[in-house]
PDBQT receptor file of N, H, CA, C and O in Angstrom, charges set to zero:
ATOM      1  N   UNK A   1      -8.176 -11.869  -1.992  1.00  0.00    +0.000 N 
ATOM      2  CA  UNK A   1      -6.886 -11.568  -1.413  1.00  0.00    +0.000 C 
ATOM      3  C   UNK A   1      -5.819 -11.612  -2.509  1.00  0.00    +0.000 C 
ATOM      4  O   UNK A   1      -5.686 -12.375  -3.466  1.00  0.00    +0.000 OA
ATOM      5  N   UNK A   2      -5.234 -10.766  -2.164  1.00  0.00    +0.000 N 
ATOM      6  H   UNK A   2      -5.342 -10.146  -1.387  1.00  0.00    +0.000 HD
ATOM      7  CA  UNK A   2      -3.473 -10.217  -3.140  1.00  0.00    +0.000 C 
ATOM      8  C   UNK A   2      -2.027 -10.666  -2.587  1.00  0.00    +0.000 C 
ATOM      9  O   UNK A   2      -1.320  -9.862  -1.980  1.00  0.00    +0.000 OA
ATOM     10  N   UNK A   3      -1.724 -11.670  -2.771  1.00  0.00    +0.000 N 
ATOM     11  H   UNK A   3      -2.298 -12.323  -3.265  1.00  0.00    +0.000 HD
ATOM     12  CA  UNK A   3      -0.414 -11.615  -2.574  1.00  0.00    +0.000 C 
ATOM     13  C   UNK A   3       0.785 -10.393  -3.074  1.00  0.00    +0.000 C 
ATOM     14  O   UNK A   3       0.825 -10.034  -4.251  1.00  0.00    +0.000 OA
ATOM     15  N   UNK A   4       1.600  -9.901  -2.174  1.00  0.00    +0.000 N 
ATOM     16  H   UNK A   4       1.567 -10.193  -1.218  1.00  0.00    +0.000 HD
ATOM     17  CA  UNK A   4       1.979  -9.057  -2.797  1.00  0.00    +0.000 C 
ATOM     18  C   UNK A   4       3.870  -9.262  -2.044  1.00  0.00    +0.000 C 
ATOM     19  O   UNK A   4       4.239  -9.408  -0.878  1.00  0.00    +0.000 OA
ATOM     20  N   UNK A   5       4.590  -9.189  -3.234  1.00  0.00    +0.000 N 
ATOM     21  H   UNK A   5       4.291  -9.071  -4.180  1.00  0.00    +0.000 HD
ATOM     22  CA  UNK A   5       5.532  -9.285  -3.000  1.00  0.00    +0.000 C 
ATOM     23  C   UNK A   5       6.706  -8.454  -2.621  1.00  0.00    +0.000 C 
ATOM     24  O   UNK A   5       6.708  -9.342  -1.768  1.00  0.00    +0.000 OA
ATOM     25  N   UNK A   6       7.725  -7.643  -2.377  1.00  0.00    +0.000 N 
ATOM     26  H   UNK A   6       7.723  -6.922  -3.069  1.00  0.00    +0.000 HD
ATOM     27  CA  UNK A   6       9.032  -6.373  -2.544  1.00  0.00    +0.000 C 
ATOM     28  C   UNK A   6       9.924  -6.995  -3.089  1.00  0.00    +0.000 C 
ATOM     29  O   UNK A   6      10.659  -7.787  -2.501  1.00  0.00    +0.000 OA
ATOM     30  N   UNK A   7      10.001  -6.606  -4.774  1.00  0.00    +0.000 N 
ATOM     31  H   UNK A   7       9.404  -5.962  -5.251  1.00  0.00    +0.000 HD
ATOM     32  CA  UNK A   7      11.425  -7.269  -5.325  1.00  0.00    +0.000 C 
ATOM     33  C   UNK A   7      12.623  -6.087  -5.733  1.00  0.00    +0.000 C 
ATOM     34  O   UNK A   7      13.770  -6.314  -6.118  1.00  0.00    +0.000 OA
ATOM     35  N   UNK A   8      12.046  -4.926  -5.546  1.00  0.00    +0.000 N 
ATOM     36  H   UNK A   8      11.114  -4.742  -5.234  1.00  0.00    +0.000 HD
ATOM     37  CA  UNK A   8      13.168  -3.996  -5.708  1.00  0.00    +0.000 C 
ATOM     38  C   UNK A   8      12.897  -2.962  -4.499  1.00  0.00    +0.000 C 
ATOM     39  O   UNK A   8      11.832  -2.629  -3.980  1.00  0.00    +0.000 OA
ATOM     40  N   UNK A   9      14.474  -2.496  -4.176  1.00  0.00    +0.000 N 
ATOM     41  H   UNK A   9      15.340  -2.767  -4.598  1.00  0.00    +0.000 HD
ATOM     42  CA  UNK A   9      14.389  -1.542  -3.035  1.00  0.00    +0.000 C 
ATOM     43  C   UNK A   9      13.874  -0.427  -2.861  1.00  0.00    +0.000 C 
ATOM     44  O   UNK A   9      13.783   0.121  -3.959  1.00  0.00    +0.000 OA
ATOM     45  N   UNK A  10      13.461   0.241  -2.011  1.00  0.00    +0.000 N 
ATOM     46  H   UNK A  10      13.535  -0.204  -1.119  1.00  0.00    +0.000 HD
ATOM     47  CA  UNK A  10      12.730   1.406  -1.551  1.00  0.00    +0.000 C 
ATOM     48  C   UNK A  10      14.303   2.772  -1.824  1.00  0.00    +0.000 C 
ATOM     49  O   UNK A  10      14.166   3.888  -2.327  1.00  0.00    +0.000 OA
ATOM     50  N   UNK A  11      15.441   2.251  -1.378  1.00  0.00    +0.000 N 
ATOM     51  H   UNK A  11      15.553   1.345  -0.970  1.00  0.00    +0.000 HD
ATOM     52  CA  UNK A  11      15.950   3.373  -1.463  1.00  0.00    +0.000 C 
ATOM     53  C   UNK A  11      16.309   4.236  -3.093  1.00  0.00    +0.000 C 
ATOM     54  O   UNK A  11      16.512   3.771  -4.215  1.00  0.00    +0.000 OA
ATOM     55  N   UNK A  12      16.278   5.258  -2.724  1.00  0.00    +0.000 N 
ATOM     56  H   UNK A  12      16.114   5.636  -1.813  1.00  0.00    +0.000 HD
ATOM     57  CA  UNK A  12      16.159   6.418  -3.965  1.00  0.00    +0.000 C 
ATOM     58  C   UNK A  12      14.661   6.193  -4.770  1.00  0.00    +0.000 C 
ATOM     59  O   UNK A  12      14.650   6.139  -6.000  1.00  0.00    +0.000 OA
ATOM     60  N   UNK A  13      13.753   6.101  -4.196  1.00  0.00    +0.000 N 
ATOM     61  H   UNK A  13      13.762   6.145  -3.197  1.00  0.00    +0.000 HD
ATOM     62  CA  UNK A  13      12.408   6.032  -4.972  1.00  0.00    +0.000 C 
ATOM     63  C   UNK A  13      11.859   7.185  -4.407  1.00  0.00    +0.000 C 
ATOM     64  O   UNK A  13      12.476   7.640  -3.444  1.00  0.00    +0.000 OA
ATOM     65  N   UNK A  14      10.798   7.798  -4.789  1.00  0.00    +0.000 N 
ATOM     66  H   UNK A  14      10.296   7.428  -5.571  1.00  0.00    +0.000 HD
ATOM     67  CA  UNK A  14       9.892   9.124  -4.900  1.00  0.00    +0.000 C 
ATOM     68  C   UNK A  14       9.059   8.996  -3.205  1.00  0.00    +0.000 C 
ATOM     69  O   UNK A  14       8.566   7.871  -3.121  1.00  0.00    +0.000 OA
ATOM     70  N   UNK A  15       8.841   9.697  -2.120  1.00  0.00    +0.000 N 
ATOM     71  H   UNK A  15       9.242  10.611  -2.188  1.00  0.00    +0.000 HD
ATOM     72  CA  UNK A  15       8.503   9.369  -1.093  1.00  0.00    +0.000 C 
ATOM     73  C   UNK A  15       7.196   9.148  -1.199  1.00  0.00    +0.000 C 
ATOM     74  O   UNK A  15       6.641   8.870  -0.136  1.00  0.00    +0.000 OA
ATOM     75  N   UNK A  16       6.516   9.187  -2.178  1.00  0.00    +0.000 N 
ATOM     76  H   UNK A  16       6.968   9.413  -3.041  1.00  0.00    +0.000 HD
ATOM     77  CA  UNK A  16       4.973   8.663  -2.156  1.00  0.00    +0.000 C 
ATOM     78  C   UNK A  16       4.911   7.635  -2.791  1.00  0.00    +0.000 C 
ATOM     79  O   UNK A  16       3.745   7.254  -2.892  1.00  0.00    +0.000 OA
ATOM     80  N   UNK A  17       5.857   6.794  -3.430  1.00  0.00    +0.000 N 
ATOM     81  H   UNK A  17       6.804   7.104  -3.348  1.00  0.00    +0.000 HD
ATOM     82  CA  UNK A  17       6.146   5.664  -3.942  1.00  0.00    +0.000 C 
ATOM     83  C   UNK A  17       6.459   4.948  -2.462  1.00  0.00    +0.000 C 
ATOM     84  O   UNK A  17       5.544   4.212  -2.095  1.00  0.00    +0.000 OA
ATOM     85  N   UNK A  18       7.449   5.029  -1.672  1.00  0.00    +0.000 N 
ATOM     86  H   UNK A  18       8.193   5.627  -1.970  1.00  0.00    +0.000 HD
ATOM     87  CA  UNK A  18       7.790   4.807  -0.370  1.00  0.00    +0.000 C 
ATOM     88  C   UNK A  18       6.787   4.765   0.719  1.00  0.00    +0.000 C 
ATOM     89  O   UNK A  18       6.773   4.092   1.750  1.00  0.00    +0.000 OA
ATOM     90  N   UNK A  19       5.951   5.640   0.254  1.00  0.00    +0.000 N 
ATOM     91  H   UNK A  19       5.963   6.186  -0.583  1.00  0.00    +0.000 HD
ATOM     92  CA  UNK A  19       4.469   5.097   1.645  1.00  0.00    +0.000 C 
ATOM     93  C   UNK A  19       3.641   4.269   0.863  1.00  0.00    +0.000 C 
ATOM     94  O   UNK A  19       2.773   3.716   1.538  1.00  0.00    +0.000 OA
ATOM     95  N   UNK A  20       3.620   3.950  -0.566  1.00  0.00    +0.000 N 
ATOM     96  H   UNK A  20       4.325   4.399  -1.114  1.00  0.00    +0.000 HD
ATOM     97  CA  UNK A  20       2.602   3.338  -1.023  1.00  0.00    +0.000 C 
ATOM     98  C   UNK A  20       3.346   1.547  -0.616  1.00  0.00    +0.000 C 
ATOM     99  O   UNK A  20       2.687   0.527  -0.818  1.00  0.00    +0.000 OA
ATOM    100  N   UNK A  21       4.166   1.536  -0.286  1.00  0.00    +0.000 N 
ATOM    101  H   UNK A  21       4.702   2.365  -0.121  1.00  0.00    +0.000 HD
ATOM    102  CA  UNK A  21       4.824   0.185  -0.423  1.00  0.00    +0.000 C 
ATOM    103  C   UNK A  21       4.768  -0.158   1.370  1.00  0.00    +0.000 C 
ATOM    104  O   UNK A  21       4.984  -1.214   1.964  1.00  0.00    +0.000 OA
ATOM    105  N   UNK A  22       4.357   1.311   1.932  1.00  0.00    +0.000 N 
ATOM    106  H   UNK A  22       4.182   2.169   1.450  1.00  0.00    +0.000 HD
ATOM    107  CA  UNK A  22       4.583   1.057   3.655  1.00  0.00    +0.000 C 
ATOM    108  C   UNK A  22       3.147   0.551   4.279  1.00  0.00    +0.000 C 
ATOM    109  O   UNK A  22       2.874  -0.251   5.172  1.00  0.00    +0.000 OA
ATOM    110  N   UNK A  23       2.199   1.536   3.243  1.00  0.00    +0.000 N 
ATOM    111  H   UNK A  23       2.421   2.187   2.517  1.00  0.00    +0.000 HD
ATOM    112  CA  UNK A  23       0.822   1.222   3.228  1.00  0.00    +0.000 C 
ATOM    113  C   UNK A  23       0.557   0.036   2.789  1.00  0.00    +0.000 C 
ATOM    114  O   UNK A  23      -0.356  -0.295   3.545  1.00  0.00    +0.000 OA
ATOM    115  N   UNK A  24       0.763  -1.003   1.947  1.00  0.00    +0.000 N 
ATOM    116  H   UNK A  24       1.505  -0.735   1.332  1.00  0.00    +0.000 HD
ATOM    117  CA  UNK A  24       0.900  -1.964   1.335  1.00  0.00    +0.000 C 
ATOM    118  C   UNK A  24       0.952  -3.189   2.493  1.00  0.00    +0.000 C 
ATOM    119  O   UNK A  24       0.285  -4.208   2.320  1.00  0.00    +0.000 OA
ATOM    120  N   UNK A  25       2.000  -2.966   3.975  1.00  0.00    +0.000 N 
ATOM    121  H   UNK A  25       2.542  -2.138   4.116  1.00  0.00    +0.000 HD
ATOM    122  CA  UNK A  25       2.742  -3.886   5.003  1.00  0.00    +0.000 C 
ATOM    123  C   UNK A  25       3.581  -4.019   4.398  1.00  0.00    +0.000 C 
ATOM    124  O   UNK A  25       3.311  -5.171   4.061  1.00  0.00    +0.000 OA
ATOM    125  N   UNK A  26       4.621  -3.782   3.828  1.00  0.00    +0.000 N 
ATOM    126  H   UNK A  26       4.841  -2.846   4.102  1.00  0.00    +0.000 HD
ATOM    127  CA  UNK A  26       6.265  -3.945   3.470  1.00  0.00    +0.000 C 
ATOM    128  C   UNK A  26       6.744  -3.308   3.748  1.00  0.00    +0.000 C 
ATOM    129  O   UNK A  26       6.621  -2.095   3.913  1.00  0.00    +0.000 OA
ATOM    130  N   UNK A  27       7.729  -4.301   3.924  1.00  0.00    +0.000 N 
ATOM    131  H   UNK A  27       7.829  -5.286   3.789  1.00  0.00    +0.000 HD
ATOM    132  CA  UNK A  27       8.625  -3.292   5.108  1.00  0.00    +0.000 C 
ATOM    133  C   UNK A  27      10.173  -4.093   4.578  1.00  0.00    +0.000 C 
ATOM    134  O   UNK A  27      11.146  -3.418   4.914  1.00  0.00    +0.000 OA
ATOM    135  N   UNK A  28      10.502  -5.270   3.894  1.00  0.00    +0.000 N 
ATOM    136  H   UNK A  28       9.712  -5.818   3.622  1.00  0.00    +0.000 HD
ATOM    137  CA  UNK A  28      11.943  -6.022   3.517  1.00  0.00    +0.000 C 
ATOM    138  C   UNK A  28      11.658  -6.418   1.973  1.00  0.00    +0.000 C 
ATOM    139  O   UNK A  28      10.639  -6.716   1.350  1.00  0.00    +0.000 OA
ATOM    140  N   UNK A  29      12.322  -6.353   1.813  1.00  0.00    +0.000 N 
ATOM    141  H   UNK A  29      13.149  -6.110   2.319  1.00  0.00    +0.000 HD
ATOM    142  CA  UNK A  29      12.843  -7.293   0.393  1.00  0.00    +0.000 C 
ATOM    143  C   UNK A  29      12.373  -8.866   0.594  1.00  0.00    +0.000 C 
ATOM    144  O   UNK A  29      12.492  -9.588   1.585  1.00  0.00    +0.000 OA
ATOM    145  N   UNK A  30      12.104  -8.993  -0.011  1.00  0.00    +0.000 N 
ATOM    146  H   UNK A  30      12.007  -8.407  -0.816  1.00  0.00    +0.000 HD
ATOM    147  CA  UNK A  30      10.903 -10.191  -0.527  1.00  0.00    +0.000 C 
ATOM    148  C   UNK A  30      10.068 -10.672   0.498  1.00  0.00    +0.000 C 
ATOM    149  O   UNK A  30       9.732 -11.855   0.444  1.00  0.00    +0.000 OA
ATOM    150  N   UNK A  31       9.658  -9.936   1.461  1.00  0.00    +0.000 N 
ATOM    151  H   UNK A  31       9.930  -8.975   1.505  1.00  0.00    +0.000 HD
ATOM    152  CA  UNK A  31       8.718 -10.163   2.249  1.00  0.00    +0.000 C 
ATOM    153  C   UNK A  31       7.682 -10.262   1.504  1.00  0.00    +0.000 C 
ATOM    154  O   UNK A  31       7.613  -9.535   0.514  1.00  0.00    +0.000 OA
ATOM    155  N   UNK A  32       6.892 -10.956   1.729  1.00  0.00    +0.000 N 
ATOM    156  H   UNK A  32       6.948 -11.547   2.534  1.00  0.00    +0.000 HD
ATOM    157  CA  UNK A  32       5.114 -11.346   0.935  1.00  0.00    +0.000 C 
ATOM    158  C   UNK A  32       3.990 -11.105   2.282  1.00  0.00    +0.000 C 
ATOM    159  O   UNK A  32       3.928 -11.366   3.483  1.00  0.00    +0.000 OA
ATOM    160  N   UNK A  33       3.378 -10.601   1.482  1.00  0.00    +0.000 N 
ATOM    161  H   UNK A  33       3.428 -10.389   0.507  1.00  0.00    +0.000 HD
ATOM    162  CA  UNK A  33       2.039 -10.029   2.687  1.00  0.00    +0.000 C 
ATOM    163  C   UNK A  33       0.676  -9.946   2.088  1.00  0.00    +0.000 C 
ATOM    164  O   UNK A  33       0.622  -9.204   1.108  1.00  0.00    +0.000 OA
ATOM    165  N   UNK A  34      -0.611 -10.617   2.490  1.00  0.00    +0.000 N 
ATOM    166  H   UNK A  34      -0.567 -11.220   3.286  1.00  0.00    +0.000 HD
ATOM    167  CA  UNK A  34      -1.326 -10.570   1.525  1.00  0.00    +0.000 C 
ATOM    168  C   UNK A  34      -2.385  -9.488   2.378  1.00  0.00    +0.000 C 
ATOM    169  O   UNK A  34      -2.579  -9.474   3.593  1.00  0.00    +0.000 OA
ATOM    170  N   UNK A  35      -3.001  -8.590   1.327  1.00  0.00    +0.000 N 
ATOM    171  H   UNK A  35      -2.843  -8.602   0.339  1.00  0.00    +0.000 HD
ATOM    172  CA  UNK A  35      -3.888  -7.600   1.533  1.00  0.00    +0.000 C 
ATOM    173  C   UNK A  35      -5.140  -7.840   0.401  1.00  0.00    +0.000 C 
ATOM    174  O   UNK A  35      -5.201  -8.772  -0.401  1.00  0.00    +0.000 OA
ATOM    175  N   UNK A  36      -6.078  -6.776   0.559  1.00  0.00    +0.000 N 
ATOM    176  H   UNK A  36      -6.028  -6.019   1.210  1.00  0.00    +0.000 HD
ATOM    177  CA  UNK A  36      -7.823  -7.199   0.050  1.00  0.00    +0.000 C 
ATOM    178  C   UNK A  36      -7.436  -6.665  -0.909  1.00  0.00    +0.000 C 
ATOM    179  O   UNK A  36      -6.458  -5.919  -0.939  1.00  0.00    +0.000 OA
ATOM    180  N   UNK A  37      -8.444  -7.090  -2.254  1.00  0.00    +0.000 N 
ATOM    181  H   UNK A  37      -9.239  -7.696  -2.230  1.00  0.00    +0.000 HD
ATOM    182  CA  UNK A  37      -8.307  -6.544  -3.335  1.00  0.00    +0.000 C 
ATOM    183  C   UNK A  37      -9.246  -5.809  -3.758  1.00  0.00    +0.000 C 
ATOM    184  O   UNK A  37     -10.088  -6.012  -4.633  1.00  0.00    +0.000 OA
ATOM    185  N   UNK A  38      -9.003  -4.685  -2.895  1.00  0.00    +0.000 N 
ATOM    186  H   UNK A  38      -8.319  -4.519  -2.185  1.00  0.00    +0.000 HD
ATOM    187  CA  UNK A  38      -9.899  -3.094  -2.633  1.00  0.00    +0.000 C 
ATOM    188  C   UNK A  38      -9.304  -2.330  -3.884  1.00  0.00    +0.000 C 
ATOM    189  O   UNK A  38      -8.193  -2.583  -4.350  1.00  0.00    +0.000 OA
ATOM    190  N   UNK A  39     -10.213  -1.312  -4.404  1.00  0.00    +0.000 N 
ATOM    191  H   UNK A  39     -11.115  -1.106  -4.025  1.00  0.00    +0.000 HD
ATOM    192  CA  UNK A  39      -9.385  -0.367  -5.593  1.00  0.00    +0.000 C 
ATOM    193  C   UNK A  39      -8.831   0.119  -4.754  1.00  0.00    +0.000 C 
ATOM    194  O   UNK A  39      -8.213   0.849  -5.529  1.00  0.00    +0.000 OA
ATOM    195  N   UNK A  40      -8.344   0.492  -3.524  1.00  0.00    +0.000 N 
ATOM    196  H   UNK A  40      -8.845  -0.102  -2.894  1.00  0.00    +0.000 HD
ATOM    197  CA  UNK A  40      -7.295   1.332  -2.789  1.00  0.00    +0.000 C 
ATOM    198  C   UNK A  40      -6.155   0.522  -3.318  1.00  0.00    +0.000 C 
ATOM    199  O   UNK A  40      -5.390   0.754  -4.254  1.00  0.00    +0.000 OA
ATOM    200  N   UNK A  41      -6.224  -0.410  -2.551  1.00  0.00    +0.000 N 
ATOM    201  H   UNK A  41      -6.846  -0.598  -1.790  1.00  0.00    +0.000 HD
ATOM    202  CA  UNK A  41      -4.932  -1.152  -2.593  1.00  0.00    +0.000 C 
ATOM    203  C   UNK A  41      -4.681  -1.578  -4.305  1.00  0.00    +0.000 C 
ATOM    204  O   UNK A  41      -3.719  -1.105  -4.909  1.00  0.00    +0.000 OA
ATOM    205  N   UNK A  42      -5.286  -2.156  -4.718  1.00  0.00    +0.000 N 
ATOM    206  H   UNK A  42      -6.068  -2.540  -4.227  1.00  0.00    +0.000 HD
ATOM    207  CA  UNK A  42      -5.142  -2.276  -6.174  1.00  0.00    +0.000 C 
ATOM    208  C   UNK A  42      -4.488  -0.198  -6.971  1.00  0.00    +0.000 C 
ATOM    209  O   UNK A  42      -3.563  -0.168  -7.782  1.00  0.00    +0.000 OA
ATOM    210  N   UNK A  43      -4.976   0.746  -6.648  1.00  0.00    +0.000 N 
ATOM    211  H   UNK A  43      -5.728   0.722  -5.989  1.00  0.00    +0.000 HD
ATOM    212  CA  UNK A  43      -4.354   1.946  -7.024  1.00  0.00    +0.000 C 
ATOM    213  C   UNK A  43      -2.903   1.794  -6.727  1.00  0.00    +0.000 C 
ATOM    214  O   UNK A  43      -2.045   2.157  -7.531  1.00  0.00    +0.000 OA
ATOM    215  N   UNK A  44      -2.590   1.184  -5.417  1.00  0.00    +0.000 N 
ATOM    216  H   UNK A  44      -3.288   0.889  -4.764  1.00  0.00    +0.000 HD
ATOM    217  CA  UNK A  44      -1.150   1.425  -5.142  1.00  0.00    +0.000 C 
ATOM    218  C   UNK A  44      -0.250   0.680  -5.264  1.00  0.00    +0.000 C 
ATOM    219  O   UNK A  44       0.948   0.957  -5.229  1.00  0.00    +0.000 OA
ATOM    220  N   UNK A  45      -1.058  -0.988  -5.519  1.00  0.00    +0.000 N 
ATOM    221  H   UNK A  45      -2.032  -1.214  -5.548  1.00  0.00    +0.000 HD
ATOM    222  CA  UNK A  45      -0.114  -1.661  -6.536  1.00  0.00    +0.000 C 
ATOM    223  C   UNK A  45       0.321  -1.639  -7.870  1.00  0.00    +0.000 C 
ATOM    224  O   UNK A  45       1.056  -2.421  -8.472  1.00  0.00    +0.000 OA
ATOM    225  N   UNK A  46      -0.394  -0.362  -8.325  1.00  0.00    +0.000 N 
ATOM    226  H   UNK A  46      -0.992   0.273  -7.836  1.00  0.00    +0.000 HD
ATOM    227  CA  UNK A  46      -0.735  -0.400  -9.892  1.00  0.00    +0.000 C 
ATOM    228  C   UNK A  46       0.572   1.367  -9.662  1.00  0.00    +0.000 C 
ATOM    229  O   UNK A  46       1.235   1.826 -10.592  1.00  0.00    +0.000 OA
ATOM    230  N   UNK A  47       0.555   1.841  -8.480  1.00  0.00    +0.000 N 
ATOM    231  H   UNK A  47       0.015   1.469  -7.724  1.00  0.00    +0.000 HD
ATOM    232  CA  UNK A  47       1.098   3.236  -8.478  1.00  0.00    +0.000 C 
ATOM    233  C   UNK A  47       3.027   2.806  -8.532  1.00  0.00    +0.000 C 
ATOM    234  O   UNK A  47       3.889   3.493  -9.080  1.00  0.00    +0.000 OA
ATOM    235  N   UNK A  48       3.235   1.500  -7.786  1.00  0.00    +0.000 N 
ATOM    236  H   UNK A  48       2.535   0.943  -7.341  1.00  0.00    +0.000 HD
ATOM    237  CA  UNK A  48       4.853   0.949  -7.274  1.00  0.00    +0.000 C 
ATOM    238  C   UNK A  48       5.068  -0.292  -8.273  1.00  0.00    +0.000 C 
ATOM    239  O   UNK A  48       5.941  -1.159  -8.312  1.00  0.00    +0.000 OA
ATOM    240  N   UNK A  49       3.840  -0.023  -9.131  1.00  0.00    +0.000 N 
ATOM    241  H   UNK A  49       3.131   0.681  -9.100  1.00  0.00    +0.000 HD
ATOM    242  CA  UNK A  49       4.216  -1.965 -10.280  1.00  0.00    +0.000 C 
ATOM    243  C   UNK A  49       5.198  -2.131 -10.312  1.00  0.00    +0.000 C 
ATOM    244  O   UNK A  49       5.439  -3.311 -10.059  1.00  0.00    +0.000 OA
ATOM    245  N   UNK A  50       6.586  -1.200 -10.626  1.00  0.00    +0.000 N 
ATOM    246  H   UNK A  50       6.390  -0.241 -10.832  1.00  0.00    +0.000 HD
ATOM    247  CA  UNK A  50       7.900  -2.099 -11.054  1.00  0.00    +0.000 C 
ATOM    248  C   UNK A  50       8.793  -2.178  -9.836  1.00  0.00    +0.000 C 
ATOM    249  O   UNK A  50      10.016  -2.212  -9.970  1.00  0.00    +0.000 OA
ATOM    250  N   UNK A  51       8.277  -2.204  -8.787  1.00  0.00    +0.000 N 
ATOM    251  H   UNK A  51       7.284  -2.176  -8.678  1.00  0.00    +0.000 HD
ATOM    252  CA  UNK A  51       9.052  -2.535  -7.027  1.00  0.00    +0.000 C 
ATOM    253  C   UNK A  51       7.984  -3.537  -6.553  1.00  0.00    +0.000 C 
ATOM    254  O   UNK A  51       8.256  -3.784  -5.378  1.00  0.00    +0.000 OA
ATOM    255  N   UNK A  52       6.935  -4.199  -6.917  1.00  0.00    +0.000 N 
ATOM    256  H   UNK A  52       6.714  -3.998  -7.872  1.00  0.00    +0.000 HD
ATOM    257  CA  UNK A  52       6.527  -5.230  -6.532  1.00  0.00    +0.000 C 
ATOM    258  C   UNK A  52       6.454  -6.535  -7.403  1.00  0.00    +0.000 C 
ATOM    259  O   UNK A  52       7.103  -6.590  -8.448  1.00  0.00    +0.000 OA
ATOM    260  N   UNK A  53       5.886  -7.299  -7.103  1.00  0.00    +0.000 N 
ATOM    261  H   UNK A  53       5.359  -7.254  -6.255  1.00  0.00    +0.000 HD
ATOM    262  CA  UNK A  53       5.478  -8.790  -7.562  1.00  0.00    +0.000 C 
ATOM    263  C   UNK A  53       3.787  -9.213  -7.133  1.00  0.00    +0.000 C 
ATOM    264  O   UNK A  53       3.664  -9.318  -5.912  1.00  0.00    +0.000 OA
ATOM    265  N   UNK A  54       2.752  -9.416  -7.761  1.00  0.00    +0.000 N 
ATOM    266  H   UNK A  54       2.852  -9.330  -8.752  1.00  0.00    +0.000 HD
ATOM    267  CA  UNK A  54       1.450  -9.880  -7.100  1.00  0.00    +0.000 C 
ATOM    268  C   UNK A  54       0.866 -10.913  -7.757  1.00  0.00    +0.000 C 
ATOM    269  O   UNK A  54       0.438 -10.889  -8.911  1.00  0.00    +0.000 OA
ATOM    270  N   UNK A  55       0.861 -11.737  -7.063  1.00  0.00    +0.000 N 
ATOM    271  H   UNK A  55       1.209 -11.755  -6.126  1.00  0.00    +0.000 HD
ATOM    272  CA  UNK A  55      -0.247 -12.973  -7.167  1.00  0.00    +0.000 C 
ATOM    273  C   UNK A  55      -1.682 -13.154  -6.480  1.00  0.00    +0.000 C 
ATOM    274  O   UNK A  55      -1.927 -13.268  -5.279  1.00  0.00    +0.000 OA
ATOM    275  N   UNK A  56      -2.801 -13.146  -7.860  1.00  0.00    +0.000 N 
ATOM    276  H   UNK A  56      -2.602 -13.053  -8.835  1.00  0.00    +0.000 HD
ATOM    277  CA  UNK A  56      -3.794 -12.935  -7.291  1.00  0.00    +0.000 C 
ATOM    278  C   UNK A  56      -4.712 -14.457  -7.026  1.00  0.00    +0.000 C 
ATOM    279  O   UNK A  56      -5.652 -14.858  -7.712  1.00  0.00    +0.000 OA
ATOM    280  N   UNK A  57      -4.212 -15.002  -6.036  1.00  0.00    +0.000 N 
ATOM    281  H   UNK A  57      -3.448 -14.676  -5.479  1.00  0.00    +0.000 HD
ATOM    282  CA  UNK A  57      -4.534 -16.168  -5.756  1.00  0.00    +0.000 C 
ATOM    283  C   UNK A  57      -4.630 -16.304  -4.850  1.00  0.00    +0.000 C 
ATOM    284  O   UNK A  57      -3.543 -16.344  -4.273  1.00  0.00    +0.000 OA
ATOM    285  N   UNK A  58      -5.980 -16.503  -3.857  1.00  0.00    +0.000 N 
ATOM    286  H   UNK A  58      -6.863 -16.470  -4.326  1.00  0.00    +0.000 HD
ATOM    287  CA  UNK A  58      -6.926 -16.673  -3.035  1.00  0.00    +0.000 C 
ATOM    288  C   UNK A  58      -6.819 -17.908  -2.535  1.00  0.00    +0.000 C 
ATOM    289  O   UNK A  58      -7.392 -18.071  -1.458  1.00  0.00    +0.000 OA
ATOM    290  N   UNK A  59      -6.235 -18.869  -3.008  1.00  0.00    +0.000 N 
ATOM    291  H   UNK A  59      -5.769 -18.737  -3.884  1.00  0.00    +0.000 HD
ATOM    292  CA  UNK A  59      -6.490 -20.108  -2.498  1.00  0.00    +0.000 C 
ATOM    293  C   UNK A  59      -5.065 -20.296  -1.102  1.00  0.00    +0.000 C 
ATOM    294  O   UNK A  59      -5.057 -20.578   0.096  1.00  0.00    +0.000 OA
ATOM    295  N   UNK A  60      -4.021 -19.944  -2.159  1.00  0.00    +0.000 N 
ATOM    296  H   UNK A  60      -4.027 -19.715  -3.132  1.00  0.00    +0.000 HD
ATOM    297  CA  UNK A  60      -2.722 -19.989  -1.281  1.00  0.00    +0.000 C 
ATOM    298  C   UNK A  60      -2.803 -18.694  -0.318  1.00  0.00    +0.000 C 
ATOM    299  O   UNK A  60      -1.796 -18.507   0.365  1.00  0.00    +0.000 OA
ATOM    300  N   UNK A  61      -3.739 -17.885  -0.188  1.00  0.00    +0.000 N 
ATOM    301  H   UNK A  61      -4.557 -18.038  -0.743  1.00  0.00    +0.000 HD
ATOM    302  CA  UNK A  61      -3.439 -17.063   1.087  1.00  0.00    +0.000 C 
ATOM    303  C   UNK A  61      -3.439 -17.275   2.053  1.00  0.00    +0.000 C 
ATOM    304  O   UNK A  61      -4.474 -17.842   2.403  1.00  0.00    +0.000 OA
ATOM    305  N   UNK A  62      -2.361 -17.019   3.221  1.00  0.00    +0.000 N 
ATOM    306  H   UNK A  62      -1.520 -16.558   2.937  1.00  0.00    +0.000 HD
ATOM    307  CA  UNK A  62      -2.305 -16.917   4.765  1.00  0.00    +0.000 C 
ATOM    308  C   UNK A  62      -4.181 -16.244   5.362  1.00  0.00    +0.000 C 
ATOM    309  O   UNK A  62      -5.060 -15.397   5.200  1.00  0.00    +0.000 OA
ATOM    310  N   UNK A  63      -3.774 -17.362   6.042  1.00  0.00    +0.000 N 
ATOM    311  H   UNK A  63      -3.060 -18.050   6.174  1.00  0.00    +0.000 HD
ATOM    312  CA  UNK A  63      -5.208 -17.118   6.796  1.00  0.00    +0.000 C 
ATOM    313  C   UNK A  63      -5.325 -16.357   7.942  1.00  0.00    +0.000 C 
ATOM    314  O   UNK A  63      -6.425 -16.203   8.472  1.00  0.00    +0.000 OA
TER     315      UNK A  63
């Protein structure tokens, strides 16, 4: 599991930048949501890197 954070805003970003962050479960500014660490999801954290934050730490994830 991926912690994944929103530290910069969605508005004026590229609209496939904007679903990759919707696909993600974000939806606010610093909302944290943890998702699998599938190459999907890993592609689209790697596609929005400088609008997120991720911690890959398994121990502190919501269960």
């Amino acid at each position: 599991m991926m912690m994944v954070t929103l530290v910069r805003s969605l508005h004026g970003r590229l609209a496939s930048h904007q679903a990759c962050v919707k696909g993600l479960g974000l939806r606010r500014m610093h909302q944290v949501v943890a998702v699998e660490d599938t190459p999907a999801t890993r592609g689209m954290v790697n596609k929005v890197y400088y609008m997120v934050k991720v911690v890959e730490d398994a121990v502190n994830a919501p269960k």
